[in-house]
C-alpha positions as CSV (number, residue, x, y, z in Angstrom):
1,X,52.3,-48.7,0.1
2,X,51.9,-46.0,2.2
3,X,49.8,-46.6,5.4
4,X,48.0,-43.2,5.2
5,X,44.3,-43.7,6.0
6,X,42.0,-43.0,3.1
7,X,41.3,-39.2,3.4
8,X,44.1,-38.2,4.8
9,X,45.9,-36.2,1.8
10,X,42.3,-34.5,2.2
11,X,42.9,-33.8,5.6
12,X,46.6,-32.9,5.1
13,X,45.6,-29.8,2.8
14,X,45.7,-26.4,3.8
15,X,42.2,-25.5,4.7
16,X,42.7,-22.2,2.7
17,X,42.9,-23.7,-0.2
18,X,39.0,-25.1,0.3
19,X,35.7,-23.3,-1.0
20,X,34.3,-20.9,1.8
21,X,31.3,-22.5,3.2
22,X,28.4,-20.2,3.9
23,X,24.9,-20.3,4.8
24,X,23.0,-19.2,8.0
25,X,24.9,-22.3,10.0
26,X,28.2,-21.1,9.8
27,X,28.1,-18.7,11.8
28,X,27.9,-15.9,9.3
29,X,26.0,-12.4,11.0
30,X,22.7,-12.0,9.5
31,X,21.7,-8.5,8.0
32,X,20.3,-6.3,10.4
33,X,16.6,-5.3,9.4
34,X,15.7,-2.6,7.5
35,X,15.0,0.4,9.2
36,X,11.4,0.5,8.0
37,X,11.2,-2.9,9.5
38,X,12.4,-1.8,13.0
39,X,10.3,1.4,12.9
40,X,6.8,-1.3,12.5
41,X,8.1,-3.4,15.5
42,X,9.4,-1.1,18.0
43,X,5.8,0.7,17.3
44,X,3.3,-2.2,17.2
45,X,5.8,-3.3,20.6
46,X,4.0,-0.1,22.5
47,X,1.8,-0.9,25.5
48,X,-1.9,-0.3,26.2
49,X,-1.2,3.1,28.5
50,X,1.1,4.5,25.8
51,X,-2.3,4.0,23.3
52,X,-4.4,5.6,26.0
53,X,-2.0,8.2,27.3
54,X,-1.6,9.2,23.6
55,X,-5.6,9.8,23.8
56,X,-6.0,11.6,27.0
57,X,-3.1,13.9,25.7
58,X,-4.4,14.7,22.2
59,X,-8.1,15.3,24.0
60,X,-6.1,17.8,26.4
61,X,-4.4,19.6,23.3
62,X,-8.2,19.2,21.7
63,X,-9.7,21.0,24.9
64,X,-7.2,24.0,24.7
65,X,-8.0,24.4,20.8
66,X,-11.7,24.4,21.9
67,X,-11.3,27.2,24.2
68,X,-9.1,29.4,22.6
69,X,-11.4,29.1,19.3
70,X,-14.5,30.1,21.2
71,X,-15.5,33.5,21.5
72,X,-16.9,33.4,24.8
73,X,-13.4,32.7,26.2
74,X,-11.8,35.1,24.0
75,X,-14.0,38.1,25.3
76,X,-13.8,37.0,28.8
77,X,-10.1,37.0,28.4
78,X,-10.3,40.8,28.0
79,X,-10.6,41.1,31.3
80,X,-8.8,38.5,32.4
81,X,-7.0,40.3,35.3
82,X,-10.2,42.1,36.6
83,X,-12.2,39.1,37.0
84,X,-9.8,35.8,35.9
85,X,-13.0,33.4,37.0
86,X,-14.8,34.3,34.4
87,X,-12.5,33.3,31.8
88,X,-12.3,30.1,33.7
89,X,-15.2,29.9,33.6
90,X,-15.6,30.2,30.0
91,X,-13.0,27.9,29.3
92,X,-15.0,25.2,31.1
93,X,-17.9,25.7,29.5
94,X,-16.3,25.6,26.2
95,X,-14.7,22.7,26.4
96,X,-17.2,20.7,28.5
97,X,-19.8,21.6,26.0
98,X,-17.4,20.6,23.0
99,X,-16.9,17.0,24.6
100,X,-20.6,16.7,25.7
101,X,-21.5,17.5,22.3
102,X,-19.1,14.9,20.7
103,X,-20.9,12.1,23.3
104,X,-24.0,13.0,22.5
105,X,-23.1,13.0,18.2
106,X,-21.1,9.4,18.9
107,X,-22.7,7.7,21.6
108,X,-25.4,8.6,23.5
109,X,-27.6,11.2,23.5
110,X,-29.8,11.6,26.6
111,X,-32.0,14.6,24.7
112,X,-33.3,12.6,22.3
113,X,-37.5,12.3,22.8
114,X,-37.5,8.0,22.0
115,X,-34.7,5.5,23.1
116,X,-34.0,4.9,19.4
117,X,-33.2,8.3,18.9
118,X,-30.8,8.2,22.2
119,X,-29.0,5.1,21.0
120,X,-28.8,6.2,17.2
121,X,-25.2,8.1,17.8
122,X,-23.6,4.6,18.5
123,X,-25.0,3.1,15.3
124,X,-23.4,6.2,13.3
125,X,-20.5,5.8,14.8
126,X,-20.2,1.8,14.4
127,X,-21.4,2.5,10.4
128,X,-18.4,5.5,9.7
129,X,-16.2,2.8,11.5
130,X,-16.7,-0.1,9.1
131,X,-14.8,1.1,6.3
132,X,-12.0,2.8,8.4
133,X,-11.8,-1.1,10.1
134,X,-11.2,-2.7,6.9
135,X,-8.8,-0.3,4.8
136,X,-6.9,0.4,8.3
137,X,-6.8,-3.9,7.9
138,X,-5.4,-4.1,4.7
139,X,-3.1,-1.1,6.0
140,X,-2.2,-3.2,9.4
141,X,-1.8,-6.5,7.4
142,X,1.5,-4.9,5.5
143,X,2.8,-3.2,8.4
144,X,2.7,-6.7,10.1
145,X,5.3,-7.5,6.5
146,X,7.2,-4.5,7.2
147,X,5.5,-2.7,4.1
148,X,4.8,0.9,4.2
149,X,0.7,0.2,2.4
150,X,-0.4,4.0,1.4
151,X,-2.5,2.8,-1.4
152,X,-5.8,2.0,0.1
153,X,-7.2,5.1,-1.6
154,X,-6.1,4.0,-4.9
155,X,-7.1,0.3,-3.8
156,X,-10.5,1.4,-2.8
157,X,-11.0,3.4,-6.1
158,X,-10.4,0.6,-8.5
159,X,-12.7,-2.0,-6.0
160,X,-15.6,0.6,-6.4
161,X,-14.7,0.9,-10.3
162,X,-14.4,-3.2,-11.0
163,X,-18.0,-3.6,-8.6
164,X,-19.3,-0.6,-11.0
165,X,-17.9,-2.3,-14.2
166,X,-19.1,-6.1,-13.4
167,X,-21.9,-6.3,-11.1
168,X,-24.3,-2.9,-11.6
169,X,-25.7,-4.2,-14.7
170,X,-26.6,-7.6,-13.4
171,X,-30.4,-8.4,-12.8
172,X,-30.3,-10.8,-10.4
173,X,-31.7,-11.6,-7.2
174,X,-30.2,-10.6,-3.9
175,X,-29.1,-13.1,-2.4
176,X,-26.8,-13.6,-6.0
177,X,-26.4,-9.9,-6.4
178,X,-24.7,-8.7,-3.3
179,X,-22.2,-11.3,-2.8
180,X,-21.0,-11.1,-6.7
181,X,-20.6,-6.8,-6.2
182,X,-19.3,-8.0,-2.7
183,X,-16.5,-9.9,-4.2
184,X,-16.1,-7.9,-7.2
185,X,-14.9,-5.0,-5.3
186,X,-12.4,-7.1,-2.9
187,X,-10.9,-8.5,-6.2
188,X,-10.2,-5.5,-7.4
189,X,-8.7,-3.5,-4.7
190,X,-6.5,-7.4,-4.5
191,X,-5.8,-6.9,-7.8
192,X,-4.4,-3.5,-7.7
193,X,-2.9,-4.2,-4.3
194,X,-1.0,-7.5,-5.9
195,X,0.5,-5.2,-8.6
196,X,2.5,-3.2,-5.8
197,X,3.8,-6.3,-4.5
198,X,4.7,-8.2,-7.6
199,X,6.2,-5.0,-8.8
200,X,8.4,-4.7,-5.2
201,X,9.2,-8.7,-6.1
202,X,10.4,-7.9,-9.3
203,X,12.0,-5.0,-9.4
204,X,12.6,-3.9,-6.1
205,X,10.9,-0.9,-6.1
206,X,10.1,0.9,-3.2
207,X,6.1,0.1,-2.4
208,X,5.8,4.2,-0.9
209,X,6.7,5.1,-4.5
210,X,4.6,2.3,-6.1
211,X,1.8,3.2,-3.8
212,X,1.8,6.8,-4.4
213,X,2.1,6.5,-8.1
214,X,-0.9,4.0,-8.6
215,X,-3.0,6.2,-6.3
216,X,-3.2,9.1,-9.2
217,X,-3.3,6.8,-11.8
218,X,-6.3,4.9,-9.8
219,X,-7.7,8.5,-9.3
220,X,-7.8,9.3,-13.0
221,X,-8.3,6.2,-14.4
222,X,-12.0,5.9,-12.6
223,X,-12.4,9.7,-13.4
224,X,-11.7,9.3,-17.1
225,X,-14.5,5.7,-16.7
226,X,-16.9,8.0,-15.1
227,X,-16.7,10.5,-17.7
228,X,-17.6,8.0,-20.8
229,X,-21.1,7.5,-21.3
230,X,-20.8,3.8,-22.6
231,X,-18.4,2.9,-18.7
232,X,-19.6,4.5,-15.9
233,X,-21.4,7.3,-16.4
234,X,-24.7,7.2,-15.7
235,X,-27.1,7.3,-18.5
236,X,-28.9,10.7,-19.3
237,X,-26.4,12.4,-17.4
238,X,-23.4,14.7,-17.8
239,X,-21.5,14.4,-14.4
240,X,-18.8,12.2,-13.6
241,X,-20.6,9.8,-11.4
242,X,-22.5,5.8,-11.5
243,X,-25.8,4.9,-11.5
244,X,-27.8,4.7,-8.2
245,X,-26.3,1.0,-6.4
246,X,-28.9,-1.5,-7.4
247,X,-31.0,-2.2,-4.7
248,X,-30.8,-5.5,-4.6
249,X,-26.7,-4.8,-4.4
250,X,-27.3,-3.1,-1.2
251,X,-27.0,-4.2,2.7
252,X,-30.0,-4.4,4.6
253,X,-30.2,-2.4,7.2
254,X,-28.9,-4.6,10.4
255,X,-31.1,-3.4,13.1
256,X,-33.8,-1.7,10.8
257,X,-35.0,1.2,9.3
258,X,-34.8,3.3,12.2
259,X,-30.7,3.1,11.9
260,X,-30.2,3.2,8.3
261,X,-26.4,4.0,9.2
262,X,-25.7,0.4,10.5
263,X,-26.2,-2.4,7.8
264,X,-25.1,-5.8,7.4
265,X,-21.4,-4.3,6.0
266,X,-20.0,-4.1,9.6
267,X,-20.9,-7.8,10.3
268,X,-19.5,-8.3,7.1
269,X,-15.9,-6.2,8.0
270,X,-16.2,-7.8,11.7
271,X,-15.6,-11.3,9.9
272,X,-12.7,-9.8,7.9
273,X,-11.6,-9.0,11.5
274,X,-11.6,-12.5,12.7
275,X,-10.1,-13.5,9.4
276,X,-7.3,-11.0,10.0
277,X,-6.7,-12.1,13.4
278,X,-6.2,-15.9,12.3
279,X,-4.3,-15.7,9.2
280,X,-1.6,-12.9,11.0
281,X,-1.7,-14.7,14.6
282,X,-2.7,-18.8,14.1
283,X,-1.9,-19.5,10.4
284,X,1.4,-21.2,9.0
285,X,1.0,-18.4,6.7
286,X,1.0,-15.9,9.3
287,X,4.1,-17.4,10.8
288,X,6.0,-16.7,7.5
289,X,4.4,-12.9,7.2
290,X,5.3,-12.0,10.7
291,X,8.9,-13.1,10.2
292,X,9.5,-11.4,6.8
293,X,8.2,-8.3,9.0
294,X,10.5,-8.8,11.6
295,X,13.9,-9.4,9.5
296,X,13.4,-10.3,5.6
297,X,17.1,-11.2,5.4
298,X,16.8,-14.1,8.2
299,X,13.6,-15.1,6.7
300,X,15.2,-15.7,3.1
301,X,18.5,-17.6,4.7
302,X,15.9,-19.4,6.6
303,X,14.0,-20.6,3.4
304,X,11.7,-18.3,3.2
305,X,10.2,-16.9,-0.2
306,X,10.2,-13.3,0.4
307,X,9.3,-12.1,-2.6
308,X,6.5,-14.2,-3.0
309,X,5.0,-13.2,0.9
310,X,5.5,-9.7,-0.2
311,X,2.9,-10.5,-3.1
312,X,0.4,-12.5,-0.8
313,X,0.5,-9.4,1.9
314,X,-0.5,-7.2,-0.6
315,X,-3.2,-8.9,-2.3
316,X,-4.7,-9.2,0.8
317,X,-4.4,-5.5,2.2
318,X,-5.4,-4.0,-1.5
319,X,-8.6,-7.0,-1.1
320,X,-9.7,-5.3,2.2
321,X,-9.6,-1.9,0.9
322,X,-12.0,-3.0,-1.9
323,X,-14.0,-4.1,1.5
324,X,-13.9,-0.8,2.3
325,X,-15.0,0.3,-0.7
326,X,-18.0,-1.7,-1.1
327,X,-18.8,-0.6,2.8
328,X,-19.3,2.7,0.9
329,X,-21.3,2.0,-2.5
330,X,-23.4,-1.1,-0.9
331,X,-24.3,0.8,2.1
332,X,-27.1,3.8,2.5
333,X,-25.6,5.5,-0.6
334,X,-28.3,5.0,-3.3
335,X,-26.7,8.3,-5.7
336,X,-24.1,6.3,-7.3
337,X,-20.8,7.3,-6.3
338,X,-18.4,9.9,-8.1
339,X,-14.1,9.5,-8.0
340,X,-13.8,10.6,-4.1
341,X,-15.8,7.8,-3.0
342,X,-12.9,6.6,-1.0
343,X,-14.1,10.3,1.3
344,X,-10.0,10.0,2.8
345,X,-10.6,7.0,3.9
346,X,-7.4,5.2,2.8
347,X,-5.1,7.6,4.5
348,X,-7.3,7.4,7.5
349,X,-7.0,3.7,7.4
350,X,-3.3,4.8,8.3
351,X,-3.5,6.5,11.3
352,X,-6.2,3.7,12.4
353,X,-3.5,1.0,11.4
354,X,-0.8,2.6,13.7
355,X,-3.0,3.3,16.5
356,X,-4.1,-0.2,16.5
357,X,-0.3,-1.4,16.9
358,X,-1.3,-3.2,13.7
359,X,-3.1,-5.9,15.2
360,X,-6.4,-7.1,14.0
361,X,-8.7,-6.3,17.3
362,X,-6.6,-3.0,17.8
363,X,-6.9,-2.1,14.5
364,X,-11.1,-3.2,14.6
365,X,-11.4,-0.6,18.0
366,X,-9.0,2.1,16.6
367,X,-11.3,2.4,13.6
368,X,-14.4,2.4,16.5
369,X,-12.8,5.4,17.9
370,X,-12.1,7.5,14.9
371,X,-15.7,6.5,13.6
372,X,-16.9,7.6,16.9
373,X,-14.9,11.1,16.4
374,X,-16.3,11.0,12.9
375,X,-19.6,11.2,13.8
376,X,-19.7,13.3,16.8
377,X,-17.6,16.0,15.1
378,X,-21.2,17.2,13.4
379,X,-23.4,17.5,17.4
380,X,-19.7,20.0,17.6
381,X,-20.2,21.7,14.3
382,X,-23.7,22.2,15.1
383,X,-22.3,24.2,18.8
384,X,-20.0,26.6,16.4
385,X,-17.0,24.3,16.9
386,X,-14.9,23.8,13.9
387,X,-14.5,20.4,12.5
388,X,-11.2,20.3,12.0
389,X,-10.3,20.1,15.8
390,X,-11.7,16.5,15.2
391,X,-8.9,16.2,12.6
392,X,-6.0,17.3,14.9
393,X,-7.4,15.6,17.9
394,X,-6.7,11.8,15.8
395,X,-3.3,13.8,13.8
396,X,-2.1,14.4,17.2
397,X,-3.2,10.7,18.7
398,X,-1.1,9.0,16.2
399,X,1.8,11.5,16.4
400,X,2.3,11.0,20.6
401,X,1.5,7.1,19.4
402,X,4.6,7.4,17.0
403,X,6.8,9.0,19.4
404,X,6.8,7.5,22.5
405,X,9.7,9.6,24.1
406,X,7.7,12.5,23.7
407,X,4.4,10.8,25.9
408,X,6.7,9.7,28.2
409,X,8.8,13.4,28.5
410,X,4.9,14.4,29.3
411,X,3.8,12.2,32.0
412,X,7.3,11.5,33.4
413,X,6.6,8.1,32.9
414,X,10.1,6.0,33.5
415,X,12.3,5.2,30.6
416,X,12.0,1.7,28.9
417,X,14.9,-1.0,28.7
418,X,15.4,-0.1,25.4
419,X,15.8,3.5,25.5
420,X,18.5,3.3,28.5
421,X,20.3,0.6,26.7
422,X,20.5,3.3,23.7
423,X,21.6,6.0,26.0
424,X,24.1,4.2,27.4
425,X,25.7,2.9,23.6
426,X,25.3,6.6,23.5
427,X,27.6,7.8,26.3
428,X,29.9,4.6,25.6
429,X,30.4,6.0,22.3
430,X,31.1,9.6,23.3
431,X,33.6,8.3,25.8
432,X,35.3,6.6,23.0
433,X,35.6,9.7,20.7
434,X,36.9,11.5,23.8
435,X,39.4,9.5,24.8
């Protein structure tokens, strides 16, 4: 007999001739991240005086559209090199009446005869906010996932059409009747939300495409519904819009009649806030969301079900557009509401996302801001200012936000650790073509 041990013809064989083991303990490099996924991190990785240098810059840029747009500036600069103070001083006066203007419309305004009227501005601006907070939620809640979410409009539409379908025609109390339309809405924009993600799970398909796509058919789907007399159409009438919001479907007013703009909505979207906050930063759940963001590849070799996180983040961001929604059709608005309820909201909810970093309280004061710029833009319309300076003030606050090298180039602020680490790979690997 021979005196081998037992195992040891085992342990005598080439160790070619065994099965390759693999798995994400041997070693193996895991995929790097998609790019999208590195493009969500690196931004929601920016630092408080990037977000407020971004602002500061954009209101410059907003200042210098002000004064070239005003025609007391643009006569004074006629003759400019006679008497240059007075085209200084015209540009002052433009723009420090532009900015006063926009206080007054979004915060306070000192004018006003009562202290009501003085502090009304604020309670505008917190009512435009509370949609922009929770579509720009939903749209912060898949950027944490590394999804690219640009169908809050079309979530928002079908929210308002499943609240218009199943919880108009009700007759019931109140304190029943709001919370069914309430949740009606949420389930729908979830819904239609869920459908990108299980379609991404399934297929593979990209979610911009998916988004993009179910945004028209949303559109035209809710047009065609508001079009048949015997869906949405309101009765005795021939244009493509709903009944008037039942009363009894609407939120009181929070602080009374005397600020019809602020209702019990935002305390409703500040508890989506919180909600937010805990399931991204606290929950288990969260945990598993943030990683798929980070790197999907290491979350799946760590056990993690991808696809199945990739339907959960959607459900949830589509649900808070239809919070959105139902900030607009269970508010003030007592018309019904036509196929633009969503009034731009869901690409807004965009730019509020990614100047929040996409994170639940940045996200909740972003859409503060814009809802602030939102309502002050009218005090500027009203002092011959155009309105669509507002727009390229928050355009050009999310594109300094989105390219941090430029705000930096600006303000000759120093470099970051990252960006010297990339131009030294850089120089490295000119060196190495050189040579």
């Amino acid at each position: 007999m021979s005196g081998s041990t037992p195992g040891a013809d085992d342990a005598a064989r080439p160790t070619e001739q065994l099965p390759p083991a693999t798995g994400p303990l041997t070693g193996e490099q895991v995929p790097a991240p998609p790019r999208s996924n590195v493009f969500f991190r690196d931004l929601m990785r920016g630092s408080a005086v990037t977000t407020f240098l971004a602002i500061v810059l954009a209101m410059i840029v907003g200042g210098v559209l002000i004064a070239i747009t005003n025609e007391a500036v643009q006569a004074a600069a006629g003759y400019f090199f006679s008497r240059p103070g007075d085209t200084i001083v015209a540009i002052w006066n433009a723009v420090y009446n532009g900015y006063e203007a926009l206080f007054r419309g979004a915060v306070f305004n000192p004018r006003a005869p009562s202290f009501e009227a003085q502090i009304r501005p604020i309670t505008n601006s917190l009512g435009f906010a509370a949609p922009l907070i929770a579509a720009g939620l939903g749209v912060a809640l898949a950027f944490r996932v590394g999804l690219f979410n640009i169908g809050a409009r079309g979530q928002m539409l079908i929210g308002a059409m499943f609240a218009g379908l199943f919880a108009f025609n009700l007759d019931l109390p109140m304190w029943l009747h709001l919370p069914i339309t309430l949740v009606a809405g949420i389930v729908g924009g979830a819904l239609w939300g869920g459908l990108v993600g299980l379609l991404k799970a399934k297929t593979g398909a990209h979610e911009v495409i998916l988004t993009i796509m179910l945004n028209y058919v949303a559109f035209y789907l809710l047009l065609w519904m508001l079009r048949s007399p015997g869906l949405l159409q309101m009765t005795g009438s021939n244009q493509p819009q709903t009944k008037p919001t039942p009363a009894s479907a609407q939120f009181p007013e929070l602080l009374g009649p005397l600020f019809p703009a602020l209702d019990w909505g935002f305390v409703v979207v500040l508890l989506a806030t919180v909600f937010v906050w805990w399931l991204i930063e606290r929950s288990s759940l969260g945990l598993r969301l943030r990683a798929v963001g980070e790197n999907p590849h290491a979350a799946r070799a760590a056990g993690i079900n991808v696809e199945r996180l990739y339907v959960y983040a959607m459900l949830f961001a589509g649900g808070l557009a239809g919070l959105a929604a139902m900030n607009q059709i269970q508010g003030t608005v007592v018309t019904g509401f036509g196929a633009t309820i969503d009034a731009g909201i869901g690409f807004d909810a965009i730019t509020v996302a990614l100047l929040g970093r996409s994170r639940a309280w940045g996200t909740f004061a972003a859409g503060i801001l814009f809802g602030a710029l939102k309502a002050g833009s009218f005090s500027m319309q009203a002092q011959g200012i155009p309105v669509d300076i507002v727009l390229v003030v928050q355009s050009l606050i999310v594109l300094f936000i989105a390219a941090p090298p430029l705000l930096r180039a600006v303000f000759f602020l120093p470099k970051t650790e990252v960006e010297k680490a990339s131009k030294a790979r850089a120089k490295a690997a000119k060196k190495a073509v050189a040579a």
